[in-house]
C-alpha positions as CSV (number, residue, x, y, z in Angstrom):
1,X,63.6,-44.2,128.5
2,X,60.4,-42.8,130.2
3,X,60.7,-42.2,134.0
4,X,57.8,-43.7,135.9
5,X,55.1,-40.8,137.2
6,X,53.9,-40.7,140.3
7,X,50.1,-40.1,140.3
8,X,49.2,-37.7,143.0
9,X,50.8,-35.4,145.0
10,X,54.2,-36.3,146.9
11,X,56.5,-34.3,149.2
12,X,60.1,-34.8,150.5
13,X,61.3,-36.6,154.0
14,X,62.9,-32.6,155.0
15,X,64.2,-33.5,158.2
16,X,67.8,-33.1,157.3
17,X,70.4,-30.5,156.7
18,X,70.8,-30.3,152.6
19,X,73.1,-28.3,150.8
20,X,71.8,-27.0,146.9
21,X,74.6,-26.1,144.6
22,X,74.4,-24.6,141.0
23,X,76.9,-24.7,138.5
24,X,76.5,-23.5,135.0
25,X,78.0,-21.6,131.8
26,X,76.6,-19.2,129.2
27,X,77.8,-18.9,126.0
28,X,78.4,-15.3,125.5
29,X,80.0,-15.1,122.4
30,X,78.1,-18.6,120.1
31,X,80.8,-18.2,116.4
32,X,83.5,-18.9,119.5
33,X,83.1,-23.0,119.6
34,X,86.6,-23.2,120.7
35,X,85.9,-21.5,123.7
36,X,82.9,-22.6,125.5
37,X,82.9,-26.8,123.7
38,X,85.9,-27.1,126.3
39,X,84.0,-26.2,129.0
40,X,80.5,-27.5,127.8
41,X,82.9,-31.2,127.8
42,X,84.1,-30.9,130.8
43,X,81.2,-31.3,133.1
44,X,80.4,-35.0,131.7
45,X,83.3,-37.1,133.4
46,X,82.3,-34.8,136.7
47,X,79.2,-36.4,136.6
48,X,80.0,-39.8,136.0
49,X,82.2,-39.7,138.5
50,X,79.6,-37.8,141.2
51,X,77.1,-40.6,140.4
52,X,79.8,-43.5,140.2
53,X,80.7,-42.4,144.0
54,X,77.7,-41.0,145.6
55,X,78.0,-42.0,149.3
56,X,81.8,-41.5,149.4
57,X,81.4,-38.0,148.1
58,X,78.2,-36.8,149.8
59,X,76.6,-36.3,146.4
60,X,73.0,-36.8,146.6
61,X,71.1,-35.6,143.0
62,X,71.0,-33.6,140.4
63,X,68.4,-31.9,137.8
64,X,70.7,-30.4,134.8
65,X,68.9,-27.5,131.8
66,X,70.0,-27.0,128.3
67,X,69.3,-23.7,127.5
68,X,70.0,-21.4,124.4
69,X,73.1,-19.5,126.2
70,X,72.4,-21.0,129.6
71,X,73.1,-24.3,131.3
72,X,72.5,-25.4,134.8
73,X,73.2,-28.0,137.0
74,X,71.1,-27.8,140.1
75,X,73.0,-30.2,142.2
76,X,72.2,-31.7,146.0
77,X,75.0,-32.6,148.6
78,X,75.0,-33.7,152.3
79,X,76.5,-31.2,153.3
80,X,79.2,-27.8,152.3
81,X,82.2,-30.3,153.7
82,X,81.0,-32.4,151.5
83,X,80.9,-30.1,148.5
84,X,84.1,-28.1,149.1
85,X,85.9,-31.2,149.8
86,X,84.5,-32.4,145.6
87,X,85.8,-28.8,144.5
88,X,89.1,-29.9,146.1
89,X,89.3,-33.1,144.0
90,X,91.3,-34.1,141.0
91,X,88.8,-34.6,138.4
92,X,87.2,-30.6,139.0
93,X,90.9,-28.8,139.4
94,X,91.7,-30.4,136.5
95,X,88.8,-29.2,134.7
96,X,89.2,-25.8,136.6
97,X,92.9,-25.5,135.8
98,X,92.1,-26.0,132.4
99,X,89.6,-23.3,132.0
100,X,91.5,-20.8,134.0
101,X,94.5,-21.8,131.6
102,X,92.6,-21.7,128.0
103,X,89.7,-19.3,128.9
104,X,90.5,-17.1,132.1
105,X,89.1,-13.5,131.3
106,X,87.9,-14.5,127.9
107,X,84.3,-13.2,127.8
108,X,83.4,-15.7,124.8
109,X,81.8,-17.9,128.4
110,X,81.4,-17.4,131.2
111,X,80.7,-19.6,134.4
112,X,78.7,-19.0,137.4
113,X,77.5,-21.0,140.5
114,X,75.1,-20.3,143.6
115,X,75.6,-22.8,147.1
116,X,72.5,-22.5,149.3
117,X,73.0,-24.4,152.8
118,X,69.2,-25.6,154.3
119,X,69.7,-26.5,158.0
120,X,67.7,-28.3,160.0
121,X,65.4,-29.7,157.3
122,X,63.8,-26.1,156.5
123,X,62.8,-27.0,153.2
124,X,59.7,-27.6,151.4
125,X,58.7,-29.4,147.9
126,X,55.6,-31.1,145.9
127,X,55.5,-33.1,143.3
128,X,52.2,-33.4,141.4
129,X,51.9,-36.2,138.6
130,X,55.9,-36.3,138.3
131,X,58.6,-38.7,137.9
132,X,60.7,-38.5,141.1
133,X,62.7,-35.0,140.7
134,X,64.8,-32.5,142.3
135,X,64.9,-32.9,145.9
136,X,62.4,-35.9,145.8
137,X,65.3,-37.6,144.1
138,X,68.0,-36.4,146.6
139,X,65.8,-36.8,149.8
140,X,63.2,-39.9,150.6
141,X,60.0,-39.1,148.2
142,X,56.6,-39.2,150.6
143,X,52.8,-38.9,149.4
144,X,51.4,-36.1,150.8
145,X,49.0,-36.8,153.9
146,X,45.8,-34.8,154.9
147,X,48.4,-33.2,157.7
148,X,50.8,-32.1,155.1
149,X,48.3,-31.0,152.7
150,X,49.0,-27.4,152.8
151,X,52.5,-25.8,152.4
152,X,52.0,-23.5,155.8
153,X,50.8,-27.4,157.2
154,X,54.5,-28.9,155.8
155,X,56.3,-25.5,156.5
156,X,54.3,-25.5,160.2
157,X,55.7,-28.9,160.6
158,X,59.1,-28.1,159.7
159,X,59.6,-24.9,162.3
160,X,58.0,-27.3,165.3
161,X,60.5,-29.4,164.6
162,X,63.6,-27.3,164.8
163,X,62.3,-25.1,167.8
């Protein structure tokens, strides 16, 4: 299904606190299917369950990447309570039991993750001829106006505010 685009240029409504997480896996050894399918499988019902309880969880968004080796979620949350309190639920200790158990220090995969806390809005982003993405899709989605048309004009905006 084709995602509408957006002609022009658009920006996000930054004016609150975000939180960016990253969780992936790389396949380090590919002939070892037993390993790394496991893991590939378990991220799925995560998901569904993310999306089926957005507001409860603080789960905004997220953009996810295929690659070769490489996968990544790039994920958007309300805020770290928010997060660490999902990494504390049943469905993701489950699935992180279960790879400690079966994987552990197996170096067939491995997994990885990055959390980057944005206070006070101190974020930028434009969208030119996109559907809505990344953080256009976690935060309110704005065309960009003659006094945001720069990015020192939207990062200028952003440090007036929180001074």
């Amino acid at each position: 299904m084709a995602q509408k685009l957006f002609t022009g240029r658009f920006t996000t409504d930054n004016n609150k606190d975000i939180v960016v997480f990253l969780i992936g896996m790389r396949i380090n050894k590919r002939l070892a299917f037993r390993k790394w399918l496991p893991v590939m499988k378990a991220m799925p019902p995560m998901i569904r369950e993310l999306y089926t309880n957005k507001e409860e969880l603080g789960f905004l968004s997220l953009e996810s990447f295929l690659g070769l080796r490489t996968t990544v979620l790039i994920t958007y949350w309300r805020s770290t309570e928010d997060l660490l309190a999902y990494a504390k639920g049943n469905k993701h200790l489950t699935a992180w039991r279960e790879f400690n158990k079966k994987i552990g220090d197996n170096e067939a995969v491995g997994v990885y993750h990055e959390t980057y806390t944005i206070p006070n809005g101190n974020y930028e982003a434009v969208y030119r001829n996109m559907p809505i993405y990344g953080l256009g899709k976690a935060m309110p989605h704005k065309i960009i106006t003659p006094e945001k048309s720069t990015a020192k004009k939207r990062l200028n905006a952003l440090n007036k505010i929180s001074n």
